[in-house]
C-alpha angles and dihedrals in degrees: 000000000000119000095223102069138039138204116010090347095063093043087052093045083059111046087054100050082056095057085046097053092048096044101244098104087104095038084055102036108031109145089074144186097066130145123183126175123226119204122191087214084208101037101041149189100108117234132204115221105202118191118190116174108290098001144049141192133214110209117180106224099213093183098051109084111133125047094240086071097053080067087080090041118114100221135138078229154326146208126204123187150125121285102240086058102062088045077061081072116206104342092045099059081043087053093038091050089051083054094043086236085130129055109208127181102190122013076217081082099064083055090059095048090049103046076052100046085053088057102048 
């Protein structure tokens, strides 16, 4: 993992240095640029995940705590929820959507997490 971030950030970071390594960050990811943006509703900051091409970049958004904020955000999508949501796994965030537990911009998103979740 990467020492400069901790928690989700750090797992993504990694599953997407992986893909990068082996040359499938664009097969998995071709309709690129995208950037979305993930919040741990209960372990905050907020951090953008940005994939362009063969490449990517993790940026920790300091001032983004709350979900009201994602709302200003530019982003092609976002997903805010608690943590012990998204460790539900896939029925968990559908569950947590019907609630309204989970704020979600772009169903796209959950694509991105999952084609993540499937590398790490």
């Amino acid at each position: 993992m990467c020492p400069l971030y901790e928690g989700l950030p750090a797992v993504i970071y990694s599953g997407l240095w992986v893909l990068k390594i082996f040359k499938k960050l664009e097969k998995l990811f071709p309709k690129t640029p995208v950037k979305v943006i993930f919040l741990l509703i209960d372990s905050p900051p907020a951090f953008s995940v940005k994939i362009d091409k063969c490449n990517f970049e993790i940026e920790i958004l300091n001032d983004i705590k709350d979900p009201k904020d994602l709302e200003n955000i530019e982003c092609d999508g976002y997903l805010a929820l608690p943590t012990e949501i998204l460790y539900k796994g896939v029925e968990g965030i559908r569950k947590g959507i019907e609630e309204e537990k989970v704020k979600l911009k772009n169903f796209e998103t959950l694509a991105i997490l999952g084609k993540l979740a499937g590398v790490m």
